[in-house]
DOLO-140225 format. One record per residue: x, y, z of N, C-alpha, C in turn; residue in three letters. Coordinates in steps of 0.05 Angstrom, whole numbers, padded with zeros to 5 digits, always signed. Example, Ala and Ser with C-alpha at 12.3 -4.5 7.8 and 13.67 -1.06 7.14 Angstrom:
<nodes>
+00264-00114+00156+00246-00090+00156+00264-00066+00156ALA +00257-00045+00142+00273-00021+00143+00258+00001+00157SER 
</nodes>
This chain:
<nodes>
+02364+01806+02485+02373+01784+02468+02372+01793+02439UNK +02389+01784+02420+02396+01795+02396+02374+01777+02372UNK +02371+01784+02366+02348+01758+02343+02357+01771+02308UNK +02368+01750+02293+02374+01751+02268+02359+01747+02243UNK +02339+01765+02250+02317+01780+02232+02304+01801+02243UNK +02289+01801+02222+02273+01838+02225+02263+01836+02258UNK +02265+01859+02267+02243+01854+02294+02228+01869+02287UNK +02195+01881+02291+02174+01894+02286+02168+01903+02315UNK +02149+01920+02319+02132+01931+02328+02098+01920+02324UNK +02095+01903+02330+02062+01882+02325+02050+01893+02351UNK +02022+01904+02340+01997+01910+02356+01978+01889+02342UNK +01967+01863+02372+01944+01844+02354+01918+01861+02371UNK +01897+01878+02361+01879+01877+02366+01850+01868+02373UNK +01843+01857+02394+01827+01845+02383+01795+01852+02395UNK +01772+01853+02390+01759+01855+02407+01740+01842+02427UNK +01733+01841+02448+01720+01831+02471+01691+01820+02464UNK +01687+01796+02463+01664+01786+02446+01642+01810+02437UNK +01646+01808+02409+01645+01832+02395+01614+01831+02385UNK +01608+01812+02368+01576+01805+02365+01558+01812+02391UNK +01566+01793+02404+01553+01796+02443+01553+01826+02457UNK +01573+01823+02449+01586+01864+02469+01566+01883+02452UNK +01565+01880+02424+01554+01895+02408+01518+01901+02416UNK +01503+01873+02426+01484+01873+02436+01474+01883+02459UNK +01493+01877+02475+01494+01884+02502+01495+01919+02507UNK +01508+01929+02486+01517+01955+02487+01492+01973+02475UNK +01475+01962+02458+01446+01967+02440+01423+01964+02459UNK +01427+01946+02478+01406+01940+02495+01412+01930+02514UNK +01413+01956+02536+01415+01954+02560+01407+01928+02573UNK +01375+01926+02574+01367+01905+02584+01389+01871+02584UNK +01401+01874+02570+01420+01849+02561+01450+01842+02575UNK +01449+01870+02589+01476+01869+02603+01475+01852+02621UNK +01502+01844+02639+01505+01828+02654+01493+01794+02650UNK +01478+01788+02633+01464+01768+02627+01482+01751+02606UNK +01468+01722+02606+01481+01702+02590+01468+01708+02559UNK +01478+01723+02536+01476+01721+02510+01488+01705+02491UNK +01474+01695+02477+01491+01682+02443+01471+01692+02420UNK +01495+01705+02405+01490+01717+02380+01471+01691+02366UNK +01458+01687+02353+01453+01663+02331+01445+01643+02354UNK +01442+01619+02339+01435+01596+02346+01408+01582+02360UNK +01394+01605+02358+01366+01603+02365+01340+01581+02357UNK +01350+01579+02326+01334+01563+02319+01345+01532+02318UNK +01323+01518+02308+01330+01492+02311+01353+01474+02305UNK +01368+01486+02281+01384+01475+02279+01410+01504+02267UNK +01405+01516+02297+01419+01545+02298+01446+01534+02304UNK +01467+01554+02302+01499+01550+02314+01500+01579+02323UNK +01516+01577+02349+01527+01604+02358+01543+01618+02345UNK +01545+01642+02340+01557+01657+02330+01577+01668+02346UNK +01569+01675+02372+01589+01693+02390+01567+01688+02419UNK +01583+01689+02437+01576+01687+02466+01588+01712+02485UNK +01569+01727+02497+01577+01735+02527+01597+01724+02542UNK +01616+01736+02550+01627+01734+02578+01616+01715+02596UNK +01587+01725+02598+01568+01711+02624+01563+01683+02615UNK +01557+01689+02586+01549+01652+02574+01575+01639+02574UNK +01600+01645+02571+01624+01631+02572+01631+01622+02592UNK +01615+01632+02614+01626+01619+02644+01612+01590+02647UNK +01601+01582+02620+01571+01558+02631+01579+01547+02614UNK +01607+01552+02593+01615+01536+02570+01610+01530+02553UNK +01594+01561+02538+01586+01572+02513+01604+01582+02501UNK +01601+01574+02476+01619+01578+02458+01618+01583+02423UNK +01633+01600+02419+01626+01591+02391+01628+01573+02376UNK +01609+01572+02352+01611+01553+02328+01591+01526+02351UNK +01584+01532+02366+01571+01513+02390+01540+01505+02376UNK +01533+01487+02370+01502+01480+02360+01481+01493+02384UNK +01459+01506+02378+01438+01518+02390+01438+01507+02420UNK +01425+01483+02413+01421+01469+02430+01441+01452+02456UNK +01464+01450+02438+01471+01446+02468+01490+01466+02483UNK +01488+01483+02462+01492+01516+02492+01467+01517+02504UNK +01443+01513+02499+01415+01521+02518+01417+01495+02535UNK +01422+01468+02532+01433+01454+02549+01450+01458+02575UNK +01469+01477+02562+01492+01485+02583+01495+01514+02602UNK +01465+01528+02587+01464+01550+02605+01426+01549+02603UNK +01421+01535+02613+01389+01545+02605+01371+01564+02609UNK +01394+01584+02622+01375+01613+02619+01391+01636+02602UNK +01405+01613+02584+01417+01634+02548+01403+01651+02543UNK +01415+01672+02530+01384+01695+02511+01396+01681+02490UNK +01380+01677+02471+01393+01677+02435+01376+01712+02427UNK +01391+01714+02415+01406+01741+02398+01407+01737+02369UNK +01384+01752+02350+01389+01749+02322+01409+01763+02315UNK +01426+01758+02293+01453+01778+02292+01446+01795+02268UNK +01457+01813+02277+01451+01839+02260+01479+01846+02253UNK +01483+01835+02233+01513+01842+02209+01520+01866+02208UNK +01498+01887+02192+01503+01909+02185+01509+01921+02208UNK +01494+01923+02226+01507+01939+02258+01538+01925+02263UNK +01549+01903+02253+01573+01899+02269+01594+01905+02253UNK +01586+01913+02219+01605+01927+02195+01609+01950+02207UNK +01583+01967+02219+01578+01996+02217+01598+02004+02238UNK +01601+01981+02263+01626+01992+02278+01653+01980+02272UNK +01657+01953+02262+01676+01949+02256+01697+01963+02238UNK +01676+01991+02217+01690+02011+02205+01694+02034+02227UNK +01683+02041+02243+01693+02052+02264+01717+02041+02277UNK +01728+02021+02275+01740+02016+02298+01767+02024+02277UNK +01760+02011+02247+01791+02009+02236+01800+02038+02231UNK +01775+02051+02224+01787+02093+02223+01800+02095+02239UNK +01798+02085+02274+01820+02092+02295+01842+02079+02292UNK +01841+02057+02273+01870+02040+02269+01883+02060+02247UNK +01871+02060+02234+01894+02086+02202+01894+02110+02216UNK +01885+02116+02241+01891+02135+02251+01923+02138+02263UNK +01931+02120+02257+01966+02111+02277+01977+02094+02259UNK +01971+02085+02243+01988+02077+02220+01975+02064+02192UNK +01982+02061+02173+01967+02046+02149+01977+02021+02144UNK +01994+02014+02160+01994+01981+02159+01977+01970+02176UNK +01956+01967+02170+01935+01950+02189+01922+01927+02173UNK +01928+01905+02175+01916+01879+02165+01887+01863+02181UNK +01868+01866+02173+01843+01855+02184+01858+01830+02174UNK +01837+01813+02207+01833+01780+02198+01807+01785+02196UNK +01786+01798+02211+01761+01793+02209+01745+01824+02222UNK +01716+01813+02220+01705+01847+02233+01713+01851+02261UNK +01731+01835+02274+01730+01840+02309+01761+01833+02316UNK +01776+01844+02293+01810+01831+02294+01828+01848+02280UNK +01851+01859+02278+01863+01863+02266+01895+01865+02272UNK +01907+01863+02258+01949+01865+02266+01941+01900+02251UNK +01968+01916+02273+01979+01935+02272+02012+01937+02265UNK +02017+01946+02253+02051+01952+02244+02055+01986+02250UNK +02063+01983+02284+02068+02015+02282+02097+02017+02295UNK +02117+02000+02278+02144+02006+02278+02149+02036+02273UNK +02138+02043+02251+02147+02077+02236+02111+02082+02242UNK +02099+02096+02263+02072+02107+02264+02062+02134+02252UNK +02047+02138+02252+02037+02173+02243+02034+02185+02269UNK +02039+02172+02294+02035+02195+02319+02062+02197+02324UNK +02088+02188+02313+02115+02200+02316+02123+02179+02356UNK +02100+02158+02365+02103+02151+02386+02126+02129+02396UNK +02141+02127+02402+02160+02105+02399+02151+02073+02417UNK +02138+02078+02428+02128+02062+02453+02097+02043+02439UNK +02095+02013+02427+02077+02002+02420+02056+02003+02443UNK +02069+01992+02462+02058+01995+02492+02038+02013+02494UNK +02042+02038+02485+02019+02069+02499+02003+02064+02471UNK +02012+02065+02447+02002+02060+02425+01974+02048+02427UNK +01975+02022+02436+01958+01997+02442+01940+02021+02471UNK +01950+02027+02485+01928+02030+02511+01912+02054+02490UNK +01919+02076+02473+01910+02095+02459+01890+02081+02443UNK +01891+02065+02442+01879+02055+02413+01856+02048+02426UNK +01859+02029+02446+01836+02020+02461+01817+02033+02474UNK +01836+02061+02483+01814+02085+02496+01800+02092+02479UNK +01807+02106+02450+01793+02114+02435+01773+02102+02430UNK +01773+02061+02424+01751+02042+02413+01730+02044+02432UNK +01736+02051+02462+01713+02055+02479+01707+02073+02489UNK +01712+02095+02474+01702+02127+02472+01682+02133+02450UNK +01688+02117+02432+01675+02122+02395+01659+02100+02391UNK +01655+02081+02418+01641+02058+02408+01622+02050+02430UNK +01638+02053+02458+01631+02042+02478+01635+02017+02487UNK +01653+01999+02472+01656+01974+02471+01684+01974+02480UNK +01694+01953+02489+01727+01942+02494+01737+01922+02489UNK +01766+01934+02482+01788+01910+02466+01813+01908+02476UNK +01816+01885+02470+01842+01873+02486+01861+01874+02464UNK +01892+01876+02473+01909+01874+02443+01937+01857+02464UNK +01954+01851+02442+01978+01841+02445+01993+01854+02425UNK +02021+01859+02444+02046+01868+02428+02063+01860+02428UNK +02081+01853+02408+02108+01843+02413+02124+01849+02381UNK +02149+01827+02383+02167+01832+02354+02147+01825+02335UNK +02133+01804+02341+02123+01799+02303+02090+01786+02311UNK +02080+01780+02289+02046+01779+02286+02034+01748+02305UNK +02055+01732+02307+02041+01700+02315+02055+01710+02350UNK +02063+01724+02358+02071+01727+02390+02050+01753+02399UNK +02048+01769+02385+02026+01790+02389+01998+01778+02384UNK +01988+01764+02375+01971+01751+02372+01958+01733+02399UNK +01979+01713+02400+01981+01705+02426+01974+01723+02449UNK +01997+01739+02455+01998+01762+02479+01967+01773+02478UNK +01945+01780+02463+01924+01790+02461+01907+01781+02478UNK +01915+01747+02481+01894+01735+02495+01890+01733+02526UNK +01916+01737+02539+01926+01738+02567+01913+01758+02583UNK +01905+01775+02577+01888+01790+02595+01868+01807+02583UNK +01854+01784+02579+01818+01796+02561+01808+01784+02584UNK +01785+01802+02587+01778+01815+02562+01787+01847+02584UNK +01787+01868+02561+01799+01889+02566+01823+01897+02578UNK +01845+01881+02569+01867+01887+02582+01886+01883+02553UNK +01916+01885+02562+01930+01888+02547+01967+01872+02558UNK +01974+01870+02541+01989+01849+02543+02024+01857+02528UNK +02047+01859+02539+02064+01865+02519+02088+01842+02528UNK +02106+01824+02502+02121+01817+02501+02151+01828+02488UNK +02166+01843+02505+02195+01854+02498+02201+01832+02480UNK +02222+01850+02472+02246+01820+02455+02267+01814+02469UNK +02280+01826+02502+02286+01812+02522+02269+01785+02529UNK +02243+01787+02534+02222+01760+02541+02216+01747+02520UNK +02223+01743+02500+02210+01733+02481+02215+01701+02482UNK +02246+01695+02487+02249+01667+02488+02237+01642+02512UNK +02231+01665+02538+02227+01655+02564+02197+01647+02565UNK +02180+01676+02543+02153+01667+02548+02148+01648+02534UNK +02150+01651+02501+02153+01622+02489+02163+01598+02505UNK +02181+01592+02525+02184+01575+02529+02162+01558+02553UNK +02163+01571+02572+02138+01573+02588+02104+01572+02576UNK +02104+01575+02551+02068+01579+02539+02067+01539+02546UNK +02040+01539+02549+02018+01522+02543+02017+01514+02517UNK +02030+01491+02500+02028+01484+02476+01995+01489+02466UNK +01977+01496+02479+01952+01498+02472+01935+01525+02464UNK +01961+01543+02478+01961+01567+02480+01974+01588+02450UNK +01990+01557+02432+02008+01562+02409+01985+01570+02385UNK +01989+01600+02377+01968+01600+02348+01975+01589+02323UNK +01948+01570+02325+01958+01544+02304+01956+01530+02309UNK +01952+01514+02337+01958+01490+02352+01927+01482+02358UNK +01907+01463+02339+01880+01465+02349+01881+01443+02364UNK +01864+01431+02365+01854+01411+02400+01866+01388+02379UNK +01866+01372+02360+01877+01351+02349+01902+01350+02352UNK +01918+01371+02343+01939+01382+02342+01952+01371+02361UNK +01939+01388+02391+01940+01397+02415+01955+01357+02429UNK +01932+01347+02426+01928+01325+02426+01947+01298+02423UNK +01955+01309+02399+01978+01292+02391+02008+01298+02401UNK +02016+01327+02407+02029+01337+02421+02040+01330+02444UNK +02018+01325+02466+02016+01304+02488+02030+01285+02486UNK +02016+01275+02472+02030+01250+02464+02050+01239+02457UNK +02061+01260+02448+02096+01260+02440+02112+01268+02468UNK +02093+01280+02494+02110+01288+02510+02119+01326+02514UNK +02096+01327+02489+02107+01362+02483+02082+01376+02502UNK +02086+01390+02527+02059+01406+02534+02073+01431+02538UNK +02092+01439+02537+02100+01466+02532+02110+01472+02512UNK +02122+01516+02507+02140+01516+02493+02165+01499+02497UNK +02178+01491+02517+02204+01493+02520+02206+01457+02508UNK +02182+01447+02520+02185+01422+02507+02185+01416+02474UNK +02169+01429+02465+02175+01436+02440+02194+01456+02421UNK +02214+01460+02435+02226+01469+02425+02257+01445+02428UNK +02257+01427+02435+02279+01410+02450+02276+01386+02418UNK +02245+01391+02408+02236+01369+02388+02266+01382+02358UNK +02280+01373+02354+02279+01377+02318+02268+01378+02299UNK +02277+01398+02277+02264+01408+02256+02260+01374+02235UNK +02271+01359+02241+02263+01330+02228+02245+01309+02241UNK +02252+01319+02268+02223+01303+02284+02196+01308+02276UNK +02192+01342+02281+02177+01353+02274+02162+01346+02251UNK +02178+01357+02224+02176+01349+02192+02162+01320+02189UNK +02174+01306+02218+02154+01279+02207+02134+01277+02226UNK +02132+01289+02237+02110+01283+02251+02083+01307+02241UNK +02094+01329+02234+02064+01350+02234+02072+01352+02203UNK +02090+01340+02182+02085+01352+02154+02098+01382+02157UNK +02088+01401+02140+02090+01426+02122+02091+01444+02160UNK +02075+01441+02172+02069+01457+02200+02090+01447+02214UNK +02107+01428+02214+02131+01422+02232+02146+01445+02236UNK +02164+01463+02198+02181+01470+02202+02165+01497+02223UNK +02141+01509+02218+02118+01531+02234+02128+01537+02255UNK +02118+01504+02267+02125+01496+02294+02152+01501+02309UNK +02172+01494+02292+02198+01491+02301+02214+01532+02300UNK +02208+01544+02288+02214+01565+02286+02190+01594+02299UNK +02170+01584+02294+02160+01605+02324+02162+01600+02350UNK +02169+01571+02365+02179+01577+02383+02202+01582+02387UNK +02222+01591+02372+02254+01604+02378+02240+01633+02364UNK +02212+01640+02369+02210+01667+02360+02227+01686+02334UNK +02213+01658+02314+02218+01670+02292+02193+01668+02273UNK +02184+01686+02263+02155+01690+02241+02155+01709+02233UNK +02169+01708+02213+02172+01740+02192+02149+01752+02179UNK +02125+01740+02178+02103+01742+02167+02093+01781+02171UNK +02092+01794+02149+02089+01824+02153+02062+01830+02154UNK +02050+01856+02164+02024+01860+02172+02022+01869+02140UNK +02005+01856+02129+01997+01861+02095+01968+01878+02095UNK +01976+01903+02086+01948+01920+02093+01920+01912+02072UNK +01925+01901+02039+01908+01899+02032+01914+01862+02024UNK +01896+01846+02042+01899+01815+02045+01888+01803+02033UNK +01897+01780+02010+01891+01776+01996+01866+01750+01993UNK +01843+01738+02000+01838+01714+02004+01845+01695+01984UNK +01844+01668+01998+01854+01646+01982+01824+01636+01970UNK +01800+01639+01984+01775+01636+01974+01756+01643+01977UNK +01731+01647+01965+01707+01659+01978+01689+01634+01972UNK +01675+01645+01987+01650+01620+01989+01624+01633+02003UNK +01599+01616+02004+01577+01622+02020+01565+01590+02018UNK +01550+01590+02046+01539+01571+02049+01510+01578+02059UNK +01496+01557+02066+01473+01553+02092+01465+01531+02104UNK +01459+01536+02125+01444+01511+02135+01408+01516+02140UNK +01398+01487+02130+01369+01487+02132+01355+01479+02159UNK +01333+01493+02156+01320+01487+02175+01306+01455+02190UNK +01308+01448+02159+01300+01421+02161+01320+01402+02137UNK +01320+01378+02149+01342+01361+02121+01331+01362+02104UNK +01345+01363+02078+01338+01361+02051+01345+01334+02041UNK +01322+01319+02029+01326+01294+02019+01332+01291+01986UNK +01313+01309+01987+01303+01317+01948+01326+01333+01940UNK +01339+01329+01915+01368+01337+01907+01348+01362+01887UNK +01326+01361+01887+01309+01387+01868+01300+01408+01887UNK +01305+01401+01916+01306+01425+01938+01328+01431+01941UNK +01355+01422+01938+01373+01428+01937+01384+01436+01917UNK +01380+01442+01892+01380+01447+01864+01378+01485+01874UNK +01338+01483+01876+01338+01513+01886+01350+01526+01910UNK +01364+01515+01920+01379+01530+01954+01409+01535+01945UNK +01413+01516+01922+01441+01521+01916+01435+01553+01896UNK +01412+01553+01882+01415+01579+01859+01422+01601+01887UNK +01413+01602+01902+01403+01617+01918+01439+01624+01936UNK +01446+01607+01939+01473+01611+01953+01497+01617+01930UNK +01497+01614+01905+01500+01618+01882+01495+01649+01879UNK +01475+01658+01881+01467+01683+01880+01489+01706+01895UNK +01483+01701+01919+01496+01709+01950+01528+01707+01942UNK +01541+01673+01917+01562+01681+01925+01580+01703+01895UNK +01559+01704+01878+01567+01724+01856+01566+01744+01871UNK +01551+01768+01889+01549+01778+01893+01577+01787+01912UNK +01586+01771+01927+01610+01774+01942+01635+01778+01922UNK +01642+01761+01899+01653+01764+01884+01648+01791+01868UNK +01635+01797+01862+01633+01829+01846+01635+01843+01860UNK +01629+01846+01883+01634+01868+01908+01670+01867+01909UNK +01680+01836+01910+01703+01839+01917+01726+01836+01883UNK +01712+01846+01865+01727+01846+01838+01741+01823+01838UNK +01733+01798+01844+01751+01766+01841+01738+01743+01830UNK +01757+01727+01815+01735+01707+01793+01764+01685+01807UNK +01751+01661+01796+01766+01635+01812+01756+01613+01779UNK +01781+01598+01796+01779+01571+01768+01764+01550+01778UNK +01766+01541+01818+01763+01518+01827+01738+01513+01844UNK +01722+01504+01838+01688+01504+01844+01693+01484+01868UNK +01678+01488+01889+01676+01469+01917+01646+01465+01922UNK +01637+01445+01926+01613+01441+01931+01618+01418+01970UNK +01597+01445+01981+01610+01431+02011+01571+01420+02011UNK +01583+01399+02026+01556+01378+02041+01554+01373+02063UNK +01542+01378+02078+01546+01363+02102+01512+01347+02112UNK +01522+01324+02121+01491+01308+02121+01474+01312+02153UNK +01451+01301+02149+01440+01304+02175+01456+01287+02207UNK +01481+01274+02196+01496+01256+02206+01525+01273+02219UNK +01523+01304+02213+01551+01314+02208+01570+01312+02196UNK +01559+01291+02182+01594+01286+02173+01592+01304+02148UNK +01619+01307+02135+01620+01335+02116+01633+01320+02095UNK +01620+01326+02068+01629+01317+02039+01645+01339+02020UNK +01663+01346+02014+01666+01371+01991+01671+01346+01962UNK +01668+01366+01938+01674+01353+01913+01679+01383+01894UNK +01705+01377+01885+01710+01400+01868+01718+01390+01844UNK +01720+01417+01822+01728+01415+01801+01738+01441+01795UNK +01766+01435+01782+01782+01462+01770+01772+01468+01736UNK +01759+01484+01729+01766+01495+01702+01781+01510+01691UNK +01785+01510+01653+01800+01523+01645+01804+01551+01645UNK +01786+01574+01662+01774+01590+01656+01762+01602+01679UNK +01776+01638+01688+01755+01643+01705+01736+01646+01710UNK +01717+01645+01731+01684+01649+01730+01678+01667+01758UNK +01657+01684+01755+01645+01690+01775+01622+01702+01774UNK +01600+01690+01741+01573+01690+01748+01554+01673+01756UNK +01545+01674+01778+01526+01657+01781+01512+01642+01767UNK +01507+01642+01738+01495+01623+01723+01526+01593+01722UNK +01550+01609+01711+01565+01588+01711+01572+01575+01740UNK +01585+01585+01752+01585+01582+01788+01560+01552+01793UNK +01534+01558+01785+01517+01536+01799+01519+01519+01774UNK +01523+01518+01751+01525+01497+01722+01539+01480+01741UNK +01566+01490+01749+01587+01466+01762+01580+01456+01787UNK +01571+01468+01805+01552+01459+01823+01533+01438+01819UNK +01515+01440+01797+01499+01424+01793+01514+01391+01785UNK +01523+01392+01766+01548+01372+01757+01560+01360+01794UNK +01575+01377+01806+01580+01365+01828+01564+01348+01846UNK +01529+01357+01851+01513+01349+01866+01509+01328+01852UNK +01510+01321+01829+01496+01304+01819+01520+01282+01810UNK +01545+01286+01813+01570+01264+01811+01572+01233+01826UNK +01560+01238+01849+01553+01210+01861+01533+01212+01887UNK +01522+01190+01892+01499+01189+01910+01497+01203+01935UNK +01482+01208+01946+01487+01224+01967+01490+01201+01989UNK +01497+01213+02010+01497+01188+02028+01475+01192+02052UNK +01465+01207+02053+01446+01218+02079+01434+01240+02065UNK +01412+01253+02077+01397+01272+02079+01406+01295+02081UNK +01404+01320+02075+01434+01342+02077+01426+01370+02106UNK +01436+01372+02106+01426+01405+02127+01444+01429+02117UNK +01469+01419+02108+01476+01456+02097+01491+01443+02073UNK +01485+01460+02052+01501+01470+02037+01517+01489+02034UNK +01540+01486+02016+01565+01504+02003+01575+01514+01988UNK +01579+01532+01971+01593+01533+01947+01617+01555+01950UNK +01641+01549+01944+01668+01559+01952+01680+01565+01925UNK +01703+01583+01912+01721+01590+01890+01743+01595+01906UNK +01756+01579+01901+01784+01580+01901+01806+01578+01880UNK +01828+01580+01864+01844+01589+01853+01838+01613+01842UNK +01845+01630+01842+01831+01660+01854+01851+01672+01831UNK +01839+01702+01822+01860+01711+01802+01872+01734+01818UNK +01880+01730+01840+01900+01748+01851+01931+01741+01861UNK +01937+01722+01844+01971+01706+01848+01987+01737+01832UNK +01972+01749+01820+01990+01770+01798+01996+01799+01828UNK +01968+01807+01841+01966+01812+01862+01985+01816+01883UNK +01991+01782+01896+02003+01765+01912+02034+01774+01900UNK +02038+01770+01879+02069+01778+01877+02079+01800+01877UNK +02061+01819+01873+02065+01855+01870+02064+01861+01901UNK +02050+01845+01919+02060+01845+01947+02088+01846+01946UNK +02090+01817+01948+02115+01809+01949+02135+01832+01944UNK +02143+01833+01925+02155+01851+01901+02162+01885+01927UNK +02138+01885+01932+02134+01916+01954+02140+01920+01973UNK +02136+01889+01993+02146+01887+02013+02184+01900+02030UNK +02177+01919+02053+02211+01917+02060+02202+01908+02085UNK +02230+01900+02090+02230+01883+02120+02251+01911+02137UNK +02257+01909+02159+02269+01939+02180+02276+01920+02198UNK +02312+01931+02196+02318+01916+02215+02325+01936+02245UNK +02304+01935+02261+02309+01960+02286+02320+01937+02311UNK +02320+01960+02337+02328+01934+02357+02318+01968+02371UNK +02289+01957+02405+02281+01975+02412+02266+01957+02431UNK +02255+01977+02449+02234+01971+02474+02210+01965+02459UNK +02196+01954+02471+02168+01952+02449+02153+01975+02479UNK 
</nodes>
């Protein structure tokens, strides 16, 4: 089938619960067993789960407790960061090893652009199984990837046969598999989403693709037109090697609720601290201060303010913070705090992308 835009060569990498695998792989004793990274303590959240703990419907971002609810012979697992940087830079050396378009989403993810490669290989297909051999030669660990024309169908394809397998969508299949996916299965599509979808009658691609670009527009907003054009497999979106964030932030959650806005005074210097430090590491100052809340109730408060002016020392960073906390009453007792910068001084950045970017128009086997 002919498609009238660029087609790519997309490798989605991704790896096989990576936190968990990472443990498991450090300490024998841990194999085969139900693990979660985090969430140990009282008012812990999982970080990442085992294979074995996902069969008992552990999950991430899952509160402590009711994954030990749901597997009650869990290990909790303190997470050890620096061990999962120390290989996550291992893993990407084997990615610039085959091309320098490689875009991280995160330490256990990344898109590949190896349309034009440094191994001269024409085949994404062998590309992807190479890549993977190497990650569990140099690591011991295994990853699943997806390939296809562009980044939101390779992405997808990643997930179909994990863990450790691999997945490729031609641009002959492209329209058939889209049409056939699981609206749930669509990246982008979260459980609300998902939800409402239904409801309209949409549980596949094909059903969603029958919707119009004005149905859509009124029904999902800004994500309609998304919607309406990745499933006719179109998402031009290019693997951008150095990615720009829209914000940084740091938070925490306490061990116990905070009532007193003068314990929360000192926990904010403190996350304040943590988040200058991310900022100087990452040479970026922001105009728009976020102060996130969330109460002993869950429910979640933000309050921001834009200034004239970038910032990214921690003395100014918590000034506006403080002003925020103290703008209106609290409504409950707190458990985590937030502090986030967003309008970011990399729009100058962002357009020198732009500006750089070429698009290739090939037509090939993936």
């Amino acid at each position: 089938m002919d498609f009238d835009f660029p087609l790519r060569k997309i490798i989605h990498v991704d790896m096989d619960a990576f936190y968990a695998s990472v443990e498991q792989h450090d300490n024998p004793e841990l194999k085969g067993k139900p693990i979660a990274v985090g969430g140990g303590s009282k008012r812990g959240v999982v970080s990442a789960a085992s294979y074995e703990a996902r069969t008992f419907g552990v999950r991430s971002a899952m509160p402590g407790f009711k994954a030990r609810r749901l597997c009650p012979d869990l290990i909790f697992v303190k997470p050890r960061y620096d061990r999962y940087i120390e290989i996550s830079k291992q893993v990407r050396k084997i990615f610039f090893a085959y091309t320098d378009l490689v875009e991280p989403l995160s330490l256990d993810e990344a898109y590949l652009d190896v349309t034009q490669n440094k191994k001269g290989n024409p085949s994404a297909t062998l590309i992807a199984k190479d890549i993977r051999q190497k990650i569990l030669e140099k690591t011991g660990l295994t990853a699943s990837a997806g390939i296809s024309i562009n980044k939101f169908i390779a992405k997808v394809a990643s997930d179909y046969n994990k863990p450790n397998g691999q997945k490729t969508v031609n641009p002959e299949e492209v329209i058939s598999f889209l049409e056939e996916l699981d609206i749930r299965k669509f990246y982008g599509v979260g459980k609300v989403t998902a939800e409402k979808m239904y409801k309209l009658g949409i549980f596949t691609g094909n059903d969603l693709k029958k919707k119009s670009l004005e149905f859509l527009d009124g029904q999902f907003g800004k994500s309609g037109a998304y919607y309406y054009h990745v499933v006719r497999g179109i998402h031009n979106s290019e693997v951008k090697p150095h990615r720009i964030p829209k914000s940084v932030g740091a938070e925490r959650t306490f061990s116990e609720n905070l009532s007193s806005e003068i314990f929360m005074l000192e926990r904010l210097e403190n996350i304040a601290e943590e988040l200058e430090k991310r900022l100087t590491k990452s040479k970026i100052a922001g105009k728009t201060i976020t102060l996130k809340i969330k109460y002993s109730d869950f429910t979640l408060q933000t309050r921001s303010k834009t200034l004239p002016y970038f910032v990214a020392s921690k003395d100014l960073i918590l000034e506006t913070a403080k002003e925020l906390l103290y703008q209106a009453t609290l409504q409950n007792s707190v458990r985590l705090l937030g502090i986030s910068l967003a309008n970011l001084n990399t729009e100058e950045k962002k357009e020198i992308q732009k500006k750089e970017s070429v698009s290739v128009q090939l037509k090939f086997d993936l």
